[in-house]
VOGU-3710 file (C-alpha; in Angstrom, 3 decimals, decimal comma):
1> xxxxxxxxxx> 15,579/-18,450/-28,675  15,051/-16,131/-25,741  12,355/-15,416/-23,839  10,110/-12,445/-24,651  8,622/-10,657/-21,921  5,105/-8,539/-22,227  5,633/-4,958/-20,925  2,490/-2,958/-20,225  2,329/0,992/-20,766  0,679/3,554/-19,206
11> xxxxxxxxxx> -1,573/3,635/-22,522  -2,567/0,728/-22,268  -0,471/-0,388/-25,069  1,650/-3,676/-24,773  5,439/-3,945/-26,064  6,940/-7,075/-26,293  10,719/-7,323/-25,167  13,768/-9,915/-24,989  14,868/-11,516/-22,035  17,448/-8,809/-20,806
21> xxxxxxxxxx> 15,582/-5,919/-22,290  15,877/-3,020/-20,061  13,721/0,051/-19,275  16,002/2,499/-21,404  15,465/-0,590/-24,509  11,781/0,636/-24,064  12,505/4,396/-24,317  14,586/3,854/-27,493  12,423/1,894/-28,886  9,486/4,249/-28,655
31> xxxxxxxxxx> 11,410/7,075/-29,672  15,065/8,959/-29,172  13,207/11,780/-27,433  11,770/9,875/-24,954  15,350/7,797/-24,736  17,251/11,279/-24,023  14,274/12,194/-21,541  13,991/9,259/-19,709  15,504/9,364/-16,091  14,609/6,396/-14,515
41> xxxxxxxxxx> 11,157/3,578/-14,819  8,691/2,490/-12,493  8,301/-0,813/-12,824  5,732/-2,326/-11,334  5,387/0,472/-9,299  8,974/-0,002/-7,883  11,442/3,196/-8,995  14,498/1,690/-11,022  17,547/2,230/-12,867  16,344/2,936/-16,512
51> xxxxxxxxxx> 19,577/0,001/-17,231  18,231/-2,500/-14,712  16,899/-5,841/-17,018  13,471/-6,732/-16,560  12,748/-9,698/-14,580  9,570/-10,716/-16,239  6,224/-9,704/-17,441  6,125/-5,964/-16,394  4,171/-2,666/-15,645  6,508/0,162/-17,018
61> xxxxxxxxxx> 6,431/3,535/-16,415  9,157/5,638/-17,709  10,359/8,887/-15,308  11,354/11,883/-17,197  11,768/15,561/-15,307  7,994/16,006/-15,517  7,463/13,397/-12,963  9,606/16,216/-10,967  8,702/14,140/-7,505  10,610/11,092/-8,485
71> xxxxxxxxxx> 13,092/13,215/-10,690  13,907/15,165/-7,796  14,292/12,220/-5,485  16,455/11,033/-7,948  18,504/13,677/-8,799  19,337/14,688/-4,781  20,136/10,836/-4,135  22,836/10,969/-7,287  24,103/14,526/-6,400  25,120/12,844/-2,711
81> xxxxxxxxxx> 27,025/10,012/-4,671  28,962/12,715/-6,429  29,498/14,873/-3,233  31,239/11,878/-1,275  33,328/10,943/-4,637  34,202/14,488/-4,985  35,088/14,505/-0,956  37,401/10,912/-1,154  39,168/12,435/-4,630  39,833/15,509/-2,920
91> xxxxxxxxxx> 40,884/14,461/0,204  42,240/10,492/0,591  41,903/9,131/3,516  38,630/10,519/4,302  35,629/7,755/5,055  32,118/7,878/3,758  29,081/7,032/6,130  25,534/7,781/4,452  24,103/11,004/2,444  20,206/10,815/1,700
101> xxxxxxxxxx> 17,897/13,338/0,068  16,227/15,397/2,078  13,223/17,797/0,879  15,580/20,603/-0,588  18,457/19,121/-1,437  21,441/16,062/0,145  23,873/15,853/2,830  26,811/13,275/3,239  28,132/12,523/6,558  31,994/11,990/6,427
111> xxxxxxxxxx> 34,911/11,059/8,772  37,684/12,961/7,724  41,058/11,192/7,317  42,930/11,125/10,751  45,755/14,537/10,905  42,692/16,659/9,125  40,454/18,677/10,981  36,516/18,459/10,653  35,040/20,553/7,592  34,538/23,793/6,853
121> xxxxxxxxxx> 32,608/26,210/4,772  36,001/27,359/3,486  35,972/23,801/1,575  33,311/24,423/-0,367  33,843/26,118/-3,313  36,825/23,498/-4,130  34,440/20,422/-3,471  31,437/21,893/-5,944  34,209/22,358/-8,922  35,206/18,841/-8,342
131> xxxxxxxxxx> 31,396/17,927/-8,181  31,336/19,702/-11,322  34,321/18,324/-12,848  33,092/14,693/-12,022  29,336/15,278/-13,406  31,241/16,920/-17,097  32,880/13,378/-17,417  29,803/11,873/-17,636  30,591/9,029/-15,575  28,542/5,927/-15,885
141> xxxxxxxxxx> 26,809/4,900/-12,516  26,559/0,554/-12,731  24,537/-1,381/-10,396  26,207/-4,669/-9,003  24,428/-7,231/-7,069  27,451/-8,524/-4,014  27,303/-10,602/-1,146  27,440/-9,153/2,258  31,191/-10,762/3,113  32,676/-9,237/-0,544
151> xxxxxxxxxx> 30,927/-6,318/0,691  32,519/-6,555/3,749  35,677/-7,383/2,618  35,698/-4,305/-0,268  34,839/-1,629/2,598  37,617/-3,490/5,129  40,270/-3,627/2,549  39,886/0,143/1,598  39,648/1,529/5,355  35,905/2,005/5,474
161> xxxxxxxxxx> 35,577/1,224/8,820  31,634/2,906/9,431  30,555/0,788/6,370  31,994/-2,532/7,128  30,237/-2,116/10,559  26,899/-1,375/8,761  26,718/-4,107/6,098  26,963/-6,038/9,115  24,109/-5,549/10,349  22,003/-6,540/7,096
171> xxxxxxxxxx> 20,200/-9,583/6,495  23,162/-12,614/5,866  22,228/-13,880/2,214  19,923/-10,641/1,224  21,353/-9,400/-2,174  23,566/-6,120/-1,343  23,694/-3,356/-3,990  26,840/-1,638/-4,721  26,812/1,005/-6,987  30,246/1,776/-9,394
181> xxxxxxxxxx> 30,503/5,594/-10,704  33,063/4,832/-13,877  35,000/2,143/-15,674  37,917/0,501/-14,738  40,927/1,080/-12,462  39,558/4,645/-11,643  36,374/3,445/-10,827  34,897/4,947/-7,580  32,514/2,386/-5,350  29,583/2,711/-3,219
191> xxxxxxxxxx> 26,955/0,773/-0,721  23,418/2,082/-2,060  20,008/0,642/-2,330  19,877/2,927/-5,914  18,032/3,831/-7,966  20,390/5,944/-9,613  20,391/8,366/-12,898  22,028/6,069/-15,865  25,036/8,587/-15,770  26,230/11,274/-13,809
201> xxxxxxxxxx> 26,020/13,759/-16,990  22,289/13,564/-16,566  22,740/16,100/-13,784  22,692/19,463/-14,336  26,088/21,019/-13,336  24,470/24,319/-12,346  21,235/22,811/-10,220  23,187/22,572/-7,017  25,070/24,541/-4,534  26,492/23,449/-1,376
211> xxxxxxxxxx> 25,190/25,154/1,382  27,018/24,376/5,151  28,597/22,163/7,130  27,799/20,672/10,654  28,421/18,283/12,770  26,884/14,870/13,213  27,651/11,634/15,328  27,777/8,381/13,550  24,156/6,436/13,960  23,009/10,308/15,709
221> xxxxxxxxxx> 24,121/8,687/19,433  26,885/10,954/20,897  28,565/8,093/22,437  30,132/7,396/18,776  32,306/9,335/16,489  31,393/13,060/15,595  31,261/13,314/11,657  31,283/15,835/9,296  28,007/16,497/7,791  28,262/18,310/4,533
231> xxxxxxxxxx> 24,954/19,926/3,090  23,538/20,580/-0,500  20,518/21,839/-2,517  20,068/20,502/-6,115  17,633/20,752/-8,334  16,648/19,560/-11,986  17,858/23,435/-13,464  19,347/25,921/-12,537  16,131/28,440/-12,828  14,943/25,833/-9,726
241> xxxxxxxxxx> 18,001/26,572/-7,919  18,010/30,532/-8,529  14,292/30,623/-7,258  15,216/28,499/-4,122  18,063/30,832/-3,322  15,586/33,564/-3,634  13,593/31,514/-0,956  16,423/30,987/1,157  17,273/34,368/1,539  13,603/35,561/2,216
251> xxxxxxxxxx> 13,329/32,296/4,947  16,783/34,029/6,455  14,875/37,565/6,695  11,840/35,764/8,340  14,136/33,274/10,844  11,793/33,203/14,033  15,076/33,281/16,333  16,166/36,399/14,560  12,681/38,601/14,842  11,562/36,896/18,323
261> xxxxxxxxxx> 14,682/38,531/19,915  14,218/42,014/17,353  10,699/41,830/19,013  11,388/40,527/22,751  9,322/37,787/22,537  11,631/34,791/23,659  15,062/33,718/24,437  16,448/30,256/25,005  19,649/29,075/27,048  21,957/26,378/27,943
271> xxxxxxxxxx> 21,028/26,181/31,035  17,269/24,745/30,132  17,671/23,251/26,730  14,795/22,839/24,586  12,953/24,894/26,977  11,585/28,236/25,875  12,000/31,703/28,039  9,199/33,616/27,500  9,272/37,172/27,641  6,178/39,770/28,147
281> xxxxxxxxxx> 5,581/40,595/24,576  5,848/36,857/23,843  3,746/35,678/26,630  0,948/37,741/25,222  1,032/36,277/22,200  1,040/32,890/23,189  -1,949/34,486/25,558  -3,944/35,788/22,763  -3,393/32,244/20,530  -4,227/30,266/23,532
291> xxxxxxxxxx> -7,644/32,284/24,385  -8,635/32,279/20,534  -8,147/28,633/20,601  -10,125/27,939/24,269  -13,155/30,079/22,387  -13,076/27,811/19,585  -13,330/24,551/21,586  -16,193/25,899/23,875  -17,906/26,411/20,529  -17,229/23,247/19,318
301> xxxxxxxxxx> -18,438/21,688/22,177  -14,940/20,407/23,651  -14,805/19,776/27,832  -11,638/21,253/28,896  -9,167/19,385/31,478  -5,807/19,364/33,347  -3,981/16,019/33,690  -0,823/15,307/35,980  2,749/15,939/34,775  4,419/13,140/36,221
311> xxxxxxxxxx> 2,467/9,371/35,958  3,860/6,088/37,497  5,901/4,042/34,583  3,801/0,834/35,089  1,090/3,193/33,694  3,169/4,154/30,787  3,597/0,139/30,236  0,150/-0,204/30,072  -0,449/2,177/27,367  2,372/0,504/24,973
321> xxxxxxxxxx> 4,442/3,651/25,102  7,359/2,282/27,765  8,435/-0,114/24,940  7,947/1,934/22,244  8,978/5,666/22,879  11,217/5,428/26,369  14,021/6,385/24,443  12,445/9,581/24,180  11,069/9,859/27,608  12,103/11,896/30,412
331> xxxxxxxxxx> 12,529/9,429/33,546  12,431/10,207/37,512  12,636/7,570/40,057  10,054/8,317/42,911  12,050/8,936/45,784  13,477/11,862/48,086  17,031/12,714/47,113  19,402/11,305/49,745  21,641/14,641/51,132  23,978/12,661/52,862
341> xxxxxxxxxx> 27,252/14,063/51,136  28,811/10,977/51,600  26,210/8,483/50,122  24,681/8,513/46,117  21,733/11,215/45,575  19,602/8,078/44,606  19,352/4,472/45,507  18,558/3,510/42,404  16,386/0,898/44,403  13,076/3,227/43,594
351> xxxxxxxxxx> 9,898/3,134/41,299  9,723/5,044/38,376  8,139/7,938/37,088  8,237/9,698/33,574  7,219/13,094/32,650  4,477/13,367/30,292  5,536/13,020/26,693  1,932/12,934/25,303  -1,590/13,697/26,894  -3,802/10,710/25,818
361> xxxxxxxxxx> -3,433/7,961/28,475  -4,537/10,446/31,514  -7,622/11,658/29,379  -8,452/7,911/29,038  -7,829/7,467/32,962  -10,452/10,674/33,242  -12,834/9,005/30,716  -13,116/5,443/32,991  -13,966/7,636/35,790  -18,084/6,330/36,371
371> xxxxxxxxxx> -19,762/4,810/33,802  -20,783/6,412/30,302  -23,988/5,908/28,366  -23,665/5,526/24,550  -25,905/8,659/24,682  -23,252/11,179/26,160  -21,208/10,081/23,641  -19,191/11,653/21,914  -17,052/13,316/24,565  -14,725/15,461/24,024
381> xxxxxxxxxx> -11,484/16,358/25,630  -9,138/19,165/25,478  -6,141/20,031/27,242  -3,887/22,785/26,632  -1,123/20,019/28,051  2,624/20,807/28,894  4,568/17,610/28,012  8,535/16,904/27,536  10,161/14,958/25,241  13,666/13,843/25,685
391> xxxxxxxxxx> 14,835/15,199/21,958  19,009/15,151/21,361  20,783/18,782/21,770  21,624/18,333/17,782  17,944/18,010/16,819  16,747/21,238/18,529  15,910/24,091/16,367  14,800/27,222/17,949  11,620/26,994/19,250  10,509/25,804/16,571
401> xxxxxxxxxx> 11,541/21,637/18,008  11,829/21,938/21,647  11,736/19,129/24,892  9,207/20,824/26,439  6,023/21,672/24,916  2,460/22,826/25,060  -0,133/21,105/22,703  -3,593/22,049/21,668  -4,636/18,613/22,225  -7,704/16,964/22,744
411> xxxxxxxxxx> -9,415/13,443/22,226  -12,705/12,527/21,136  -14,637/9,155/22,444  -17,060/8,256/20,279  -18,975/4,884/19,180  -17,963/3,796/15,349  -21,090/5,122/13,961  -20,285/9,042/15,168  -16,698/8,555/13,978  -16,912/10,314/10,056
421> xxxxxxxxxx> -18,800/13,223/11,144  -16,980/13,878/14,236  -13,877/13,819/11,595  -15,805/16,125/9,355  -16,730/18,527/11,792  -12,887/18,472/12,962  -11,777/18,987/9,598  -14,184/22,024/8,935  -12,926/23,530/12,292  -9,340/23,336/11,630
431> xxxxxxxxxx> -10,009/24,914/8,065  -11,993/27,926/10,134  -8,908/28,451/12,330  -6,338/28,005/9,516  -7,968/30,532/7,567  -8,067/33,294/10,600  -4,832/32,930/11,595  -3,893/33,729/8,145  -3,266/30,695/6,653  -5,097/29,866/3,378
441> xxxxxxxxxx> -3,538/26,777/1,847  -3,223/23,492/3,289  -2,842/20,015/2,116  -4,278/16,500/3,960  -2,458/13,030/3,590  -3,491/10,397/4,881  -0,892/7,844/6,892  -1,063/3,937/6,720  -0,150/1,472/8,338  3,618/1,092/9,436
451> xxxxxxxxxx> 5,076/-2,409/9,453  4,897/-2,521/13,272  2,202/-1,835/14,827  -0,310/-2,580/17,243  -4,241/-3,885/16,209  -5,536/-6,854/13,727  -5,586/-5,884/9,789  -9,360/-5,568/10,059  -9,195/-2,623/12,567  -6,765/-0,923/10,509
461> xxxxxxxxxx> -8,670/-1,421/6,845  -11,425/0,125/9,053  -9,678/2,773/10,533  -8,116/3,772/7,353  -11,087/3,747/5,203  -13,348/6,043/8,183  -10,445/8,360/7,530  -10,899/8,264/3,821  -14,889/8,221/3,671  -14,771/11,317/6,251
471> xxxxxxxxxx> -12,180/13,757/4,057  -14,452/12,650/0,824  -17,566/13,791/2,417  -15,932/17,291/3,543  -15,321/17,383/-0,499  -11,582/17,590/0,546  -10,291/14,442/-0,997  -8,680/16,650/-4,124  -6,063/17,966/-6,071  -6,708/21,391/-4,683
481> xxxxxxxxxx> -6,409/20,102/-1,384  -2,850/17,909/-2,547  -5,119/14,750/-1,020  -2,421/12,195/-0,979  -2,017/8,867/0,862  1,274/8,225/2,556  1,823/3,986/3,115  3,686/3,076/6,218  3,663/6,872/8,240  0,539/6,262/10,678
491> xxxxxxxxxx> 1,252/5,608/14,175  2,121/2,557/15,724  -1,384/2,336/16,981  -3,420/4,491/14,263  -3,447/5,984/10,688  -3,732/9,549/10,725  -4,746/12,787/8,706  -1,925/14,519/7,828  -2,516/18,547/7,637  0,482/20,426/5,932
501> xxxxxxxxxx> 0,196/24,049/5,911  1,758/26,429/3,092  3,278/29,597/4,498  3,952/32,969/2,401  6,826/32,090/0,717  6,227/28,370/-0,080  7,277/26,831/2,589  5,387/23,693/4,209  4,702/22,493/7,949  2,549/19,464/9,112
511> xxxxxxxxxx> 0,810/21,045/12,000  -2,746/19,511/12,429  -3,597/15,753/12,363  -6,257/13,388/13,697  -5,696/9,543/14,244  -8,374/6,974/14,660  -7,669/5,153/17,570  -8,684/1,421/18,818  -5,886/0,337/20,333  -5,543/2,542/23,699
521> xxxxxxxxxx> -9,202/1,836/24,971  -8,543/-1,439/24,471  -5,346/-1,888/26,126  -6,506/0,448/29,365  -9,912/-1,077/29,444  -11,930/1,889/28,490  -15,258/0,790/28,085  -19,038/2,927/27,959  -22,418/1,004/28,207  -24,845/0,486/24,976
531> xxxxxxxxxx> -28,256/0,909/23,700  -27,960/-2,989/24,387  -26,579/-2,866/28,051  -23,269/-4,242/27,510  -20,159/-2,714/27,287  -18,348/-1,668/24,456  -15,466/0,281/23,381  -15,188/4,006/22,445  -12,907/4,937/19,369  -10,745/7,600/20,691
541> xxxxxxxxxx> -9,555/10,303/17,924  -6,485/11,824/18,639  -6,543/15,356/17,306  -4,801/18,599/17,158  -5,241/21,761/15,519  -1,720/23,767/16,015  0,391/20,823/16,476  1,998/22,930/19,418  1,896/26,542/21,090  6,136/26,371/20,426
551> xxxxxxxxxx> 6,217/25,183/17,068  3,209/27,110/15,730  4,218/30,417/17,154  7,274/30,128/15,595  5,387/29,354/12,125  3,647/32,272/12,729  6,243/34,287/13,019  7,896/33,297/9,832  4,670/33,133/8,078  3,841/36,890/8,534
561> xxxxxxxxxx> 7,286/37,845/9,252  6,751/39,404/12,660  4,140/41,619/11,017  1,256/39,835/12,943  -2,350/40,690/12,148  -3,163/43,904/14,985  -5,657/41,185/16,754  -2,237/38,958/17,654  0,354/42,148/18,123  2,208/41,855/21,562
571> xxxxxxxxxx> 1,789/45,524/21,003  -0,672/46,890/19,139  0,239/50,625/18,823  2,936/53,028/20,262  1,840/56,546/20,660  5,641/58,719/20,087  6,128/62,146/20,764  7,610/64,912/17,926  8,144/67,474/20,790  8,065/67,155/25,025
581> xxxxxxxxxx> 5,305/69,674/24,476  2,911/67,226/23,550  3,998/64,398/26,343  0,398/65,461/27,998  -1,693/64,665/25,126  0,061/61,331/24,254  -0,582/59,946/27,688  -4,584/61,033/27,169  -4,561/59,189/23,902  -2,660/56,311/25,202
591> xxxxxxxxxx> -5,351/55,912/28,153  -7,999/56,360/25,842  -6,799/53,910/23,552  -6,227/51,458/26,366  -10,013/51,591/27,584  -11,057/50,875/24,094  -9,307/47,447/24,522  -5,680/48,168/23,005  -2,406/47,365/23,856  -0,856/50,373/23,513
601> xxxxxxxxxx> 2,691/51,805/24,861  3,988/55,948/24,960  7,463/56,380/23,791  8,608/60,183/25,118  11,683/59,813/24,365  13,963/63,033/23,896  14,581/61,366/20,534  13,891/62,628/16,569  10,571/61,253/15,509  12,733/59,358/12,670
611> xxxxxxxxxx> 14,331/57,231/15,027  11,937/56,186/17,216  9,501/55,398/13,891  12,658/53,011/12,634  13,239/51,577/16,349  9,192/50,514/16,398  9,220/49,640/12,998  11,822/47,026/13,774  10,164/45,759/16,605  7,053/45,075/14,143
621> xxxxxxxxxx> 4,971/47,232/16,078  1,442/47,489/13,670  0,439/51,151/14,550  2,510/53,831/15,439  0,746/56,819/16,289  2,505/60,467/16,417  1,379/63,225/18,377  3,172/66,644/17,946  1,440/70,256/18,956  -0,728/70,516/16,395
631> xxxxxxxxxx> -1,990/67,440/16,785  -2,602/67,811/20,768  -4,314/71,541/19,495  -6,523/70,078/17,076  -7,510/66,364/18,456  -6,070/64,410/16,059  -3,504/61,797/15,517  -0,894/60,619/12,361  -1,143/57,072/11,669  1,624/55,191/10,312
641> xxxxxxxxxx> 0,867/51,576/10,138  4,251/49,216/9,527  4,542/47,923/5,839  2,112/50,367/4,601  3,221/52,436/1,751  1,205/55,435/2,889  3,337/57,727/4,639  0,641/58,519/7,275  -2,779/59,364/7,639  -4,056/61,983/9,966
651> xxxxxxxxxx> -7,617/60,977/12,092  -9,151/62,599/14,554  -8,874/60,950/17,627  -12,448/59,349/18,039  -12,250/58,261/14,326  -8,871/56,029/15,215  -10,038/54,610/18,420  -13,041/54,075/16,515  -11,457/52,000/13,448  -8,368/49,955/15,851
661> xxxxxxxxxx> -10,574/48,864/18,033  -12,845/46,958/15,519  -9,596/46,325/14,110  -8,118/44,596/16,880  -11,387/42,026/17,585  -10,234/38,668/16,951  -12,010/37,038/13,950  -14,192/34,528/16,239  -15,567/37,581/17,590  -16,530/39,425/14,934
671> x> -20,287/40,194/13,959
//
């Protein structure tokens, strides 16, 4: 007689199964709704195949599209499977590498079969029918337990070179999953930690599209083989799809790259990779954002510094970060440059230097400077500080990720009884600034601790749970706030709050976090004196509001689509001419609106008043203002402000100052 196992329900209720019952033996037995709905189980807690047998007494949690986190995840992963089956059936020959889920969709990286040329967007529409054609047959997707050598020997045997390298590099003995997608002879085959939907006729056959194609070096070192890196979206239906498309196209209209050069802002160039060229108009943006953000911190009682670019790499030891993020590290050695023509620029005998990736070992270096009283604390540290980060070519994106940066950064000593409201208080100011830079939904995670990492288990349980108690007492540990802990993303020397911001159309971007921090006082000695005369040591909070100047810029763009509140305009308002007549009077309202505090430009053009309002309605200028003769006769001005649906208004010219320039006071400043 077999074994029955006890399997526990969300409930509460208690089902009692044979040995090799299965999570899909569950849905069918509760129902053959819940059978046809069922995607996949949690089982205790892990996310399985709905077909995989139980292995005991078991928490069960059956995963239908309502759970649409782990349906999505689930979906994405299987649509991959079915692009690279799709890709080997079309073209033999070609190799498979890896395709994961990403937030939107799947990619597969492939090698194609030697004679071909890379991928193209032209092969598109043939690879989605065969998708299509593959998910109609319903295929069943099996899970097999192998050994690493038949593993080996499978991917060797069929030519799949970048595979049998990988499952090399896995734990000898460690169970390898393969998964099979059909029966028999025709079967296709697969290295995949699963889970996996229990056929491929669960998926929806009009939920994806296929969306571009790049390339990608195997492992993401250039050193190795460029791949082809084929990209999807899928969803669980197809209204999910339509309304992402929708998105798409609206995230296309609002590309920062595409409005920052309609509105000379920025350009970027080979010749300084991941390094931004800011023009005028730009500049005074980042001007305006950078002074808003300087007020804030003197309010909040923040001291503001300036810390050295360039710091010895014994100091960089020191801190932990040599061993743990040189890779990404810009390195000099510390010598003069020989310019002997006929000997090597560098000895390569010389000490070493690294730029700057991050700000917070120099601010400790400033905090050991004297001794500090438990009493001043907490201190508080900003720096508006340039770093670089040595970031592949591939990875950059605009200026949105870039190798050399500005952050808003700052760190905050403090003893461990300060350390939940100083967290409050930071959590109430970066909801002030979210709010008046027009941002009015975030969400916080929290991030645990990873599997390496620095610190004993008792600093982290504190350090996690300060983190938790301080979000709980701001009353944003909710729902409405998507509160959600994140196990394994903290830092290698901290958990972290997590801020995600949610733009106009949907999108999100972590920006903001604070980390608790116990690790780099204590490895660089930092020390202040207590009520008791010894020393102890500070917690340091790592914190940031924007993330960085770069990055959040180019949120900002895309968030209001270039149509910046007047307070953050490069340019607030253009005064334009209807006839030469009235060049005279535009130049008196220009200077008049100038002494009010505007940024305003004259366009006297010899052009029709049509074109230049299109021209400066491209450039996202907020205000235009046209002046004609009977405007200069009677004092007044027409007021045509960009998106409004009012043709114009006409004001007399004391009125308008009078209204833009309360207009234009950034919201800190306001009574």
């Amino acid at each position: 007689m077999s074994e029955m196992f006890k399997i526990s329900l969300p409930d509460g209720t208690v089902r009692e199964m044979p040995e090799g019952s299965t999570p899909a033996d569950v849905a069918a037995a509760i129902g053959p709704g819940l059978a046809k709905a069922a995607l996949a189980a949690r089982v205790d807690g892990e996310l399985r195949d709905l077909n995989r047998p139980f292995e005991g007494d078991s928490t069960l949690a059956l995963v239908t599209s309502r759970d649409e986190k782990d349906a999505l995840e689930l979906v994405r992963h299987d649509f991959a499977h079915v692009l690279a089956e799709a890709v080997q059936k079309l073209y033999p020959g070609t190799q498979i590498t890896f395709g994961p889920a990403t937030d939107d969709g799947f990619y597969y990286d492939f090698a194609p079969a030697p004679g071909r040329g890379m991928f193209t967007d032209e092969d598109l529409p043939a690879i989605e029918e065969e998708m299509r054609r593959i998910i109609s047959a319903d295929e069943p997707l099996i899970r097999e337990v192998w050994s690493r050598a038949d593993v080996r020997d499978f991917f060797e045997r069929t030519g799949e070179s970048f595979k049998a390298e990988w499952v090399m590099e896995l734990p000898e003995g460690e169970p390898i999953t393969m998964y099979r997608s059909g029966n028999g002879d025709v079967a296709w085959m697969d290295l995949c930690r699963g889970p996996h939907l229990a056929s491929t006729g669960k998926l929806d056959p009009r939920a994806f599209k296929l969306t571009r194609v790049s390339g990608a070096y195997w492992r993401g070192d250039q050193n190795n083989p460029m791949l082809s890196r084929i990209y999807g979206t899928a969803w669980l239906n197809k209204k999910q799809l339509d309304e992402h498309l929708v998105r798409l196209e609206e995230a296309a209209k609002r590309d920062h790259r595409r409005i920052g050069q309609e509105m000379d802002l920025f350009h970027l160039q080979a010749e300084a990779h991941g390094s931004v060229f800011w023009h005028p108009k730009g500049f005074i943006l980042w001007r305006q954002l950078e002074a808003y953000m300087r007020r804030r911190l003197d309010a909040a009682g923040y001291d503001e510094v300036k810390t050295p670019q360039l710091m010895d790499a014994r100091q960089w030891e020191k801190s932990g970060h040599w061993g743990k993020y040189r890779e990404n590290m810009f390195v000099v050695p510390d010598e003069i440059p020989s310019t002997d023509d006929d000997a090597p620029v560098l000895s390569g005998a010389s000490d070493l230097m690294a730029l700057k990736p991050m700000n917070c070992p120099a601010h400790v270096l400033i905090f050991k400077q004297g001794i500090t009283s438990y009493r001043e604390l907490p201190i508080r540290m900003a720096e508006f500080g340039c770093c670089h980060r040595n970031e592949p070519h591939g990875a950059l994106h605009g200026i949105m990720r870039v190798r050399q940066f500005t952050q808003d950064d700052a760190h905050i000593f403090v003893r461990e009884d300060q350390l939940i409201d100083e967290v409050k208080a930071f959590c109430d100011l970066l909801d002030s600034v979210y709010k008046d830079l027009g941002f009015d939904q975030y969400a916080i995670k929290l991030a645990l601790r990873p599997d390496k990492r620095f610190g004993s288990d008792d600093m982290w349980d504190w350090s996690e749970q300060s983190l938790r108690d301080a979000v709980a007492a701001t009353g944003r540990n909710t729902e409405e706030y998507g509160w959600e802990e994140l196990p394994g993303e903290g830092a290698f020397y901290a958990p972290k709050l997590e801020f995600h911001l949610t733009d106009a159309i949907g999108r999100t971007w972590q920006v903001g976090t604070i980390q608790t921090d116990t690790v780099l006082p204590e490895r660089l000695d930092a020390s202040y004196v207590g009520e008791d005369g010894e020393k102890h040591r500070p917690v340091m909070l790592h914190r940031a509001i924007l993330g960085t100047f770069e990055r959040f810029i180019g949120i900002l763009i895309e968030h209001h689509a270039g149509r910046f509140p007047l307070w953050l305009s490069p340019v607030q308002a253009v005064v334009a001419t209807i006839v030469s007549d009235a060049d005279g009077y535009a130049n008196e309202v220009v200077e008049k609106l100038k002494a009010a505090g505007l940024r305003v430009e004259a366009d006297l053009r010899n052009e029709k008043i049509n074109y230049k309002v299109r021209e400066h309605s491209l450039a996202k200028v907020p205000l235009l203002i046209v002046v004609g003769k009977r405007e200069a006769e009677d004092g007044t001005v027409a007021v045509r402000r960009l998106g409004s649906d009012e043709h114009q208004k006409v004001m007399v010219l004391e009125e308008a100052i009078s209204v833009f320039s309360a207009e234009a006071i950034p919201p800190d400043l306001r009574g």
